[in-house]
C-alpha positions as CSV (number, residue, x, y, z in Angstrom):
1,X,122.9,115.2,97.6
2,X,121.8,111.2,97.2
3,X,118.3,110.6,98.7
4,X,117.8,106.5,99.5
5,X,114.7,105.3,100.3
6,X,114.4,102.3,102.7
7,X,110.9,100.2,103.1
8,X,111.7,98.7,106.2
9,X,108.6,96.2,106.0
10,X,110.8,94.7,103.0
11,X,112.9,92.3,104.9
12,X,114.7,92.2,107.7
13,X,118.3,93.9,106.5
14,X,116.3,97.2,105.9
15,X,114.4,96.8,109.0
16,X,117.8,96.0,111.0
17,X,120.0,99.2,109.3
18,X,117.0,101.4,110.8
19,X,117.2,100.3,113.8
20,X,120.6,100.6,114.2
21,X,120.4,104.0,113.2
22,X,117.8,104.9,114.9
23,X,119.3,103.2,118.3
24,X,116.5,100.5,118.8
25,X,113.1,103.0,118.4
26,X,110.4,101.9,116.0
27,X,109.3,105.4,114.7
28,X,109.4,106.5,110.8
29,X,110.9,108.6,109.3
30,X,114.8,108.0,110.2
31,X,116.7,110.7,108.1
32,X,120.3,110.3,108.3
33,X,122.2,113.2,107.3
34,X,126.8,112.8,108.0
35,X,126.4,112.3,111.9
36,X,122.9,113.9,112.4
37,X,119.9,111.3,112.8
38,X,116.5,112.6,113.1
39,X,113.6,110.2,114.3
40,X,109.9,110.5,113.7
41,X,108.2,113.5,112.2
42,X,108.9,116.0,115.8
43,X,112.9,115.7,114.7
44,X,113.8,113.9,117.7
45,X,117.5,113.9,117.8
């Protein structure tokens, strides 16, 4: 399994690839595993 960490506050390609994933909300963490996204520490899905 490949773990990538993203600091979003470093520029505005990270910042953009979260959002995409994360379908416009502004809550960390985004974890990204195949086709499962979970947002923010609750595990919004």
């Amino acid at each position: 399994m490949t773990v990538d960490y993203v600091q979003v506050l470093s520029g505005p390609e990270q910042m953009n690839a979260m959002l995409t994933y994360s379908k416009g909300e502004r809550r960390v963490p985004v974890i990204v595993e195949g086709d499962k996204v979970t947002i923010g520490f609750e595990g919004k899905t």
